[in-house]
TIDRENKOL-640875 format. One record per residue (C-alpha): x, y, z; chain; residue number from 1. Coordinates in steps of 0.02 Angstrom, whole numbers, m for minus. Example, Ala and Ser with C-alpha at 12.3 -4.5 7.8 and 13.67 -1.06 7.14 Angstrom:
2
      c1      c2      c3  cadena  num
     615    m225     390       A    1
     684     m53     357       A    2
This chain:
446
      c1      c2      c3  cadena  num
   m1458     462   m1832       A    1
   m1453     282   m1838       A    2
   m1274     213   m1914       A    3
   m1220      27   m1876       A    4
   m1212     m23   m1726       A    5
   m1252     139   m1634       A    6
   m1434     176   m1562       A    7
   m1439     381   m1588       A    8
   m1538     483   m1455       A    9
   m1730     523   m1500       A   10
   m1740     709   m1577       A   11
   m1888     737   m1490       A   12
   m1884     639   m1341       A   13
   m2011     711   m1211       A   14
   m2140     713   m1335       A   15
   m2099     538   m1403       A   16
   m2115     491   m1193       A   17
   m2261     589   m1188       A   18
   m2339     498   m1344       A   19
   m2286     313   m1286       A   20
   m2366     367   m1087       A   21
   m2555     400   m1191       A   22
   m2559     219   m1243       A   23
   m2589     180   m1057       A   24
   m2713     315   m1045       A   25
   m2791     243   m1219       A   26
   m2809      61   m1165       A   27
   m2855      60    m983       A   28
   m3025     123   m1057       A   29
   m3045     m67   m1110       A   30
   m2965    m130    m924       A   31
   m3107      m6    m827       A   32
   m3256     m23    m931       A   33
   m3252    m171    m996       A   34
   m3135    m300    m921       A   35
   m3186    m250    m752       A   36
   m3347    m158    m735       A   37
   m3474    m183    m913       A   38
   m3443    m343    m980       A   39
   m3454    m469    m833       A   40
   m3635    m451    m799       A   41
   m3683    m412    m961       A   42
   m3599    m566   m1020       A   43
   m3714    m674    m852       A   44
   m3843    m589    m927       A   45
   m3845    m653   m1104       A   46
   m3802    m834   m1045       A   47
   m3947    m831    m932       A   48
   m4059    m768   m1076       A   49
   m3997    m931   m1158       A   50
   m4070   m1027   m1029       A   51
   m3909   m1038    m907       A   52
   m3909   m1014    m718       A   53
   m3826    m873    m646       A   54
   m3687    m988    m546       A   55
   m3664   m1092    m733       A   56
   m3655    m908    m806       A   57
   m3524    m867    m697       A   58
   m3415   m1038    m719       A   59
   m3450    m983    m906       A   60
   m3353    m831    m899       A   61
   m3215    m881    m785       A   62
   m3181   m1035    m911       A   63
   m3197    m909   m1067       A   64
   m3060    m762    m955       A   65
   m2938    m914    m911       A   66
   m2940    m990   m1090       A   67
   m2896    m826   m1161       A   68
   m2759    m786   m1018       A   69
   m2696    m934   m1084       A   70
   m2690    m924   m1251       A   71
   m2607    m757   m1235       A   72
   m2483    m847   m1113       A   73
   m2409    m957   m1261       A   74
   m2406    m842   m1392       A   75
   m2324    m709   m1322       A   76
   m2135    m763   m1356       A   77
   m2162    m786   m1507       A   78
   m2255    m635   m1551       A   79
   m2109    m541   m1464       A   80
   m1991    m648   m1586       A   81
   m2076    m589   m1726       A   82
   m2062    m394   m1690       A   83
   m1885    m409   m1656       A   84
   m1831    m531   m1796       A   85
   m1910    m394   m1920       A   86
   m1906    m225   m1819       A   87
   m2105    m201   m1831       A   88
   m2145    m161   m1660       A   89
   m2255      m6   m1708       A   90
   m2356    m122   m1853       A   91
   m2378    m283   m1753       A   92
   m2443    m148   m1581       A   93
   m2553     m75   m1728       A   94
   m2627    m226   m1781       A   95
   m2673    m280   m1598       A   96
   m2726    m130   m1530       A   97
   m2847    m119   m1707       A   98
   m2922    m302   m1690       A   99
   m2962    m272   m1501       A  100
   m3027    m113   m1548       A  101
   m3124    m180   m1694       A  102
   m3202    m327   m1575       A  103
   m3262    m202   m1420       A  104
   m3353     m99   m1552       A  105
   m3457    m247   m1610       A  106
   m3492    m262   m1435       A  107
   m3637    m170   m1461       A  108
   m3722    m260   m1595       A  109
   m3752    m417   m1479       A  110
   m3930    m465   m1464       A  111
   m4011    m547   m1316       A  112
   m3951    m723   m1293       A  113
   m3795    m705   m1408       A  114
   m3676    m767   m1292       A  115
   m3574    m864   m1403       A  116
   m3547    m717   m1519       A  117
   m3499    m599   m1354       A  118
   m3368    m734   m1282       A  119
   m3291    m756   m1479       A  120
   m3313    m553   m1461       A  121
   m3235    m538   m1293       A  122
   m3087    m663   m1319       A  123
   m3026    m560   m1469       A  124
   m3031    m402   m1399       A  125
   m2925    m475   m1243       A  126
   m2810    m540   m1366       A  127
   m2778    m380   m1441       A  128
   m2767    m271   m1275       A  129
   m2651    m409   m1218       A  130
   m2542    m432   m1356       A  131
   m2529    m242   m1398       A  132
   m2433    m220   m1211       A  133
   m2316    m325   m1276       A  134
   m2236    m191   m1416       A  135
   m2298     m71   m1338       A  136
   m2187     m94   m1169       A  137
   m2047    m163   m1303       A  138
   m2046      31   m1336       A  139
   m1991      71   m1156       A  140
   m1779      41   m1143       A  141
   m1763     165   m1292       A  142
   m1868     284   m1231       A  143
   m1782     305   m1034       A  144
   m1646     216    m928       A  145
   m1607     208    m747       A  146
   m1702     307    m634       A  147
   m1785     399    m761       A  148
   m1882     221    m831       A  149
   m1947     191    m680       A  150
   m2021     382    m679       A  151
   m2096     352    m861       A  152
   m2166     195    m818       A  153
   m2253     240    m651       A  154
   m2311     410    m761       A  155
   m2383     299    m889       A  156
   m2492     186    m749       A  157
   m2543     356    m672       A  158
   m2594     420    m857       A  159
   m2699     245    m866       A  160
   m2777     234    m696       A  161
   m2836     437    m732       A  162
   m2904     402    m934       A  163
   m3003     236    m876       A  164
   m3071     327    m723       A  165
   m3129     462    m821       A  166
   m3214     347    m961       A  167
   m3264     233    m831       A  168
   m3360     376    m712       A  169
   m3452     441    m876       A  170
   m3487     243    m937       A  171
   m3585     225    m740       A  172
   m3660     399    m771       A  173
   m3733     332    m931       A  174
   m3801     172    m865       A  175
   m3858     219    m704       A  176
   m3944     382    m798       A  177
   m3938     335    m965       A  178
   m4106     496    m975       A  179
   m3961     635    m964       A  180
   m3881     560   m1123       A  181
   m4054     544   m1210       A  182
   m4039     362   m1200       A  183
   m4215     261   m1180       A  184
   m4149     114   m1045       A  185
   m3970      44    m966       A  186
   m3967     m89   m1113       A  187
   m3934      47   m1233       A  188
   m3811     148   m1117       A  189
   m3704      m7   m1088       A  190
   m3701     m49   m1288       A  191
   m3646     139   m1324       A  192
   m3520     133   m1184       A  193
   m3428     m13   m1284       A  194
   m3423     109   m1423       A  195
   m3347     243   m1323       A  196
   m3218     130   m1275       A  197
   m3178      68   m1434       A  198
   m3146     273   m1496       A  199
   m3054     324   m1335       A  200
   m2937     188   m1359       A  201
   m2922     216   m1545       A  202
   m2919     393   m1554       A  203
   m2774     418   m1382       A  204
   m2668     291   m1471       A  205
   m2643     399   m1611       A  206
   m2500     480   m1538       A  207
   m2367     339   m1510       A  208
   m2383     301   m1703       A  209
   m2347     482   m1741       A  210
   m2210     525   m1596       A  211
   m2124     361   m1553       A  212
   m2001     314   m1675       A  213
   m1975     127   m1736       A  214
   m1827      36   m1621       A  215
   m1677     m28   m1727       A  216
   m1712    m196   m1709       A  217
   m1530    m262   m1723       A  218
   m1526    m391   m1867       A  219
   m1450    m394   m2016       A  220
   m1575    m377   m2188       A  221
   m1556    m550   m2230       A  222
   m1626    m611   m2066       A  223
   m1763    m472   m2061       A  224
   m1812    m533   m2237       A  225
   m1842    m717   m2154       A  226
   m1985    m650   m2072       A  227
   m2105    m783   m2037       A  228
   m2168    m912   m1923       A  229
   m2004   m1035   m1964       A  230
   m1884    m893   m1926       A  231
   m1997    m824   m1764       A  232
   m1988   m1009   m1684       A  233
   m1827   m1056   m1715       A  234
   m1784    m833   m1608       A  235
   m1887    m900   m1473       A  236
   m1793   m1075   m1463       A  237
   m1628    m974   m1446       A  238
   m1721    m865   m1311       A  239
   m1767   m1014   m1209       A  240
   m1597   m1057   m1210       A  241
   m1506    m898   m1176       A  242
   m1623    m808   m1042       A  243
   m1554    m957    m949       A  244
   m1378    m861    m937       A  245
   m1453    m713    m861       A  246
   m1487    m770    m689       A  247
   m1528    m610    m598       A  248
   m1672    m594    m744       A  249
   m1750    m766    m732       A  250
   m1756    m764    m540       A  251
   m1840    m593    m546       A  252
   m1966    m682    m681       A  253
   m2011    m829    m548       A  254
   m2031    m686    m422       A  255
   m2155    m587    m527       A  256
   m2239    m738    m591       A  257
   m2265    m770    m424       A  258
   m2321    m602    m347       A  259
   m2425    m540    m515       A  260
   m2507    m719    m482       A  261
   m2572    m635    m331       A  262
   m2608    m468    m397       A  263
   m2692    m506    m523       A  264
   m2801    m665    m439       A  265
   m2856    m476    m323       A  266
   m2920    m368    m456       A  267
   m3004    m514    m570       A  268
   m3129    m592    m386       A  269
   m3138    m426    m305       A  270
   m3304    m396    m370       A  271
   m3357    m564    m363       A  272
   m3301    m599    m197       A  273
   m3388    m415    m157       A  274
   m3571    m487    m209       A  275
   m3544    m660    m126       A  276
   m3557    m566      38       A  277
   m3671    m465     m14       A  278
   m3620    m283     m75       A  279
   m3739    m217    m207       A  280
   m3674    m169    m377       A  281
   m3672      21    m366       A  282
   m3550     m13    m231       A  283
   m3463    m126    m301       A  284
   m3436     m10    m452       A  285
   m3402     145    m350       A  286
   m3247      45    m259       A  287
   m3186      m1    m435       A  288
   m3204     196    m469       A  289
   m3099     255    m306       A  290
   m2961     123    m351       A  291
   m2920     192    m510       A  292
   m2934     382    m426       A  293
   m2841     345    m306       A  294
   m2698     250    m412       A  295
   m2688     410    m487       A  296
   m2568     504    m363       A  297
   m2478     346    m277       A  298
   m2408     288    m449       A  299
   m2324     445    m460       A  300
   m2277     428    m300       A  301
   m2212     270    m306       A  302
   m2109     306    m443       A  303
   m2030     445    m367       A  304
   m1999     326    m203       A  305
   m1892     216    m300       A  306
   m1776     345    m295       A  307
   m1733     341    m110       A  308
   m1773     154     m56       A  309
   m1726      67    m247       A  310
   m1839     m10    m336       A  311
   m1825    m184    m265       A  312
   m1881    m118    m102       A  313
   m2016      m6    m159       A  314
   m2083    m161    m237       A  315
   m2085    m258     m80       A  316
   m2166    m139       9       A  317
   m2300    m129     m96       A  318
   m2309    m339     m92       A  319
   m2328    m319     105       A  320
   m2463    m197      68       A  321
   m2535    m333     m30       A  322
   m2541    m458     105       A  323
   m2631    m358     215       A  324
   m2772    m326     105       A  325
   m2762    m524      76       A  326
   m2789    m528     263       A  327
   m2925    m383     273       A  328
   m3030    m456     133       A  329
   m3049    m599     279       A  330
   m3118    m525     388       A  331
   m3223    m397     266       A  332
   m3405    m392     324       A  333
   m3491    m229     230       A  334
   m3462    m113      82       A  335
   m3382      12     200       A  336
   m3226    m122     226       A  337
   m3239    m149      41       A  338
   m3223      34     m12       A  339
   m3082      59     126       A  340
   m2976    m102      14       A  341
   m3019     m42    m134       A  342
   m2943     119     m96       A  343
   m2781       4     m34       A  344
   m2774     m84    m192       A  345
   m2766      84    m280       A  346
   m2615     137    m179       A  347
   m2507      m4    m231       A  348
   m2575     m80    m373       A  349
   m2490      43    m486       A  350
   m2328      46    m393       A  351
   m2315    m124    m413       A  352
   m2346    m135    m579       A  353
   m2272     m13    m651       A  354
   m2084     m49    m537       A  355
   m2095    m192    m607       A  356
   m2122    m167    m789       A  357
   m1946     m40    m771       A  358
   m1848    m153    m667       A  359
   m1872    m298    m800       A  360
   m1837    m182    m935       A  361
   m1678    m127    m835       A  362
   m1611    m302    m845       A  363
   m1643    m335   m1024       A  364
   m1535    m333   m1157       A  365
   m1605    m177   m1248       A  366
   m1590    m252   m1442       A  367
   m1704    m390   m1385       A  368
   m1836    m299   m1283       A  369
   m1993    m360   m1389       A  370
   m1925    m541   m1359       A  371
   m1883    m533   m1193       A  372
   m2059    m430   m1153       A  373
   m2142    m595   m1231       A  374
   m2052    m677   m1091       A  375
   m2115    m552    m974       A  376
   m2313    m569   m1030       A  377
   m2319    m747   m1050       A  378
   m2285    m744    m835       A  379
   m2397    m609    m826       A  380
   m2529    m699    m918       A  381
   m2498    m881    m858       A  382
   m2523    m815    m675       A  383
   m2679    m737    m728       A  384
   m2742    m923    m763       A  385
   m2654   m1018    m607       A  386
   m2713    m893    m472       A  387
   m2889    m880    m485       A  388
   m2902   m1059    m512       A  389
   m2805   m1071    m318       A  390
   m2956    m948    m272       A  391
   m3081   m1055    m334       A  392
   m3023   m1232    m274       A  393
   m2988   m1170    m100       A  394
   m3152   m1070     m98       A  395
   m3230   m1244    m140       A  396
   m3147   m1351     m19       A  397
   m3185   m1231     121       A  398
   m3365   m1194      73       A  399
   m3310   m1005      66       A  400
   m3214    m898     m21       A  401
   m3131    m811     119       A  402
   m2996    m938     135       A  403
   m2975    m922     m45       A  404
   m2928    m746     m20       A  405
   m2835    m765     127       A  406
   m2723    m923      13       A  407
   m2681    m753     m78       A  408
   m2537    m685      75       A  409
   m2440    m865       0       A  410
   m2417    m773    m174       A  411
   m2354    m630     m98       A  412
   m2244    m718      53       A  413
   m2129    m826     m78       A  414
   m2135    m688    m227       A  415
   m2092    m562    m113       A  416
   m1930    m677     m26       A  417
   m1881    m744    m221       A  418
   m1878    m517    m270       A  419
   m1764    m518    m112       A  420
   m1650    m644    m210       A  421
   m1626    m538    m354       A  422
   m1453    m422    m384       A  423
   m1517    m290    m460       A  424
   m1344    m222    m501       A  425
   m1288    m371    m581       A  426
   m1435    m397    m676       A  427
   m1424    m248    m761       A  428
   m1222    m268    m792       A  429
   m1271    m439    m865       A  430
   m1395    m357    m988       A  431
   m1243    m196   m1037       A  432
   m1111    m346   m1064       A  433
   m1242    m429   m1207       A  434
   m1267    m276   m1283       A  435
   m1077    m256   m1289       A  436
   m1034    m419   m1348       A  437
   m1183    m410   m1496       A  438
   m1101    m258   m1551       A  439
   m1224    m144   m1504       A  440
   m1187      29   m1439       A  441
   m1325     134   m1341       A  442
   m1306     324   m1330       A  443
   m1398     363   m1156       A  444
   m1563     452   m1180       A  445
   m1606     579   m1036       A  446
């Protein structure tokens, strides 16, 4: 029972965590299929039907991915403003999740050389994947604490890396066979694979609307009733100013800023990088396939490590893990290294991720989650921009992109020294002493 002031324990909390982990298993559908393995050639493939080249088709879709990185980058705060101010996390993740949904089902209406229509297509449905994550992890300090967060949040990558692989293996199956689904050609199999996408993700987020109930969002009805783009700037001026007094937080921000910078940079060229040296597609696509199988297990894993080394540490171990992929993708030659760092990337990228997400969430004052989380995805999202563009000018300059990937082991070197900066411990007294001082008790789910 909620009364003032007091945050009551979920009735039925292991199926409200079990509801909130399927969201991960709904939308990595959209991160597998399309972000990663569908849409990038199919999208060269309409430009060049316009009468592009395949290099301008690529610089086409790296312009249209960084714009919309970006775009997400500056409206995240205040979209986090704007579920706390009127305690709507639930609606706003509703309305994102249903416009990117929306957008990767028209996918399959594109014609020929409608490239245009598939970027406009493309940027909204990124948009709404993106900005969905945003109430969606909001949903994650009422849900667990401690220990047990960083459980549900590696559970919840695990739950994603298995429901895109699945989708993902029976998407290839379709294209690569499309005669066993009674399908006449690959055009049709990749159009009906953005459909299937666009139902998995819809129909596995059903159960975080129905099981998760809506966080007290801490303000009083007159300021809820303010609701609006006046009331949602002026929350996120206050947050610019205040996240300044939590110093454990903001230096853990620069570090992930720094280190997702690098992550991400990873699983955006891997593919690219894959065909400049000359690894066919079905290889290319069956690497993507082991990464997410074999991010399956070590997420778990990974969240159960945190347990004996801390979080902080597990983190960093993953990061060093990073930098020697950086270093093997050097030196990669054939599709064999490729599969073998591929099958690296799946051990850690979860980890990583997922620590991450729960150590921020540790640290932040739990009646301003969706606020601070726009804090958290506008890094996220800005280093999605900066470090591919690194890739790509150093690539350039050297004539190859193997020192771009190498440029990578930088992100990791200073993110990973600016984590080892970070008191966890006082971090997350800082973010108990707000909630105390806001008048805000929190009865400990476990």
């Amino acid at each position: 029972m909620l009364v003032p002031g007091v945050i009551s324990p979920i009735p039925d909390l292991p199926a409200a965590r079990r509801a909130w982990c399927m969201y991960d298993w709904a939308n990595s559908a959209f991160a597998a299929t399309v972000m990663a393995a569908l849409f990038p050639p199919f999208f060269s493939r309409l430009a060049q039907a316009a009468g592009a080249t395949a290099p301008e088709a690529t610089a086409m879709w790296g312009y249209i991915t960084a714009g919309t990185l970006l775009i997400i980058a500056l409206s995240a705060p205040v979209l986090g403003a704007f579920a706390d101010l009127g305690g709507s996390r639930k609606r706003f993740l509703g309305f994102f999740a249903g416009a990117g949904i929306l957008a990767t089902a028209l996918m399959s209406t594109l014609g020929a050389d409608t490239w245009r229509a598939a970027a406009a297509l493309f940027v909204v449905a990124n948009f709404g994947f993106s900005g969905s994550f945003i109430f969606y992890e909001s949903l994650l300090p009422q849900l667990a604490s401690g220990r047990e967060m960083d459980r549900l949040s590696a559970r919840a990558y695990a739950l994603g890396y298995a429901g895109g692989g699945i989708l993902l293996i029976i998407n290839l199956m379709m294209v690569t066979r499309p005669e066993w689904f009674g399908l006449s050609g690959p055009d049709w199999a990749i159009r009906l694979s953005f459909v299937t996408v666009a139902l998995w993700w819809g129909v596995f987020s059903l159960p975080l609307f129905r099981k998760v109930p809506e966080p007290f969002s801490g303000n009083s009805k007159a300021e809820s009733g303010q609701l609006g783009i006046q009331a949602a700037l002026s929350r996120l001026a206050r947050t610019f100013r205040e996240i300044r007094r939590y110093r454990e937080l903001s230096i853990f921000l620069a570090a992930y800023w720094i280190y997702n910078d690098g992550i991400g940079t990873i699983v955006k060229m891997a593919t690219i990088y894959g065909a400049e040296i000359g690894i066919g597609m079905t290889d290319l696509m069956g690497a993507m396939v082991l990464t997410q199988m074999v991010g399956i297990p070590f997420a778990l894993l990974f969240g159960r490590l945190s347990g004996f080394l801390g979080v902080r540490r597990t983190i960093l171990m993953t990061l060093l893990a990073y930098g020697l992929i950086s270093a093997g993708g050097f030196f990669m030659a054939n599709a064999t290294h490729f599969y073998i760092l591929a099958a690296m990337v799946g051990m850690v990228q979860g980890g990583a991720q997922a620590l991450s997400r729960s150590l921020f969430a540790s640290m932040v004052p739990r009646h301003r989650t969706a606020e601070f989380f726009g804090f958290y995805s506008t890094s996220g999202k800005l280093a999605g921009v900066v470090g591919p563009l690194v890739f790509a000018l150093v690539g350039q300059w050297a004539g190859t992109s193997r020192l771009g990937i190498l440029s990578l082991i930088l992100f990791f070197a200073l993110g990973g020294w600016l984590l080892t900066r970070v008191d966890v411990s006082a971090g997350r007294q800082a973010a108990r002493k707000a909630e105390i001082d806001a008048g805000f008790a929190f009865e400990e789910n476990s």
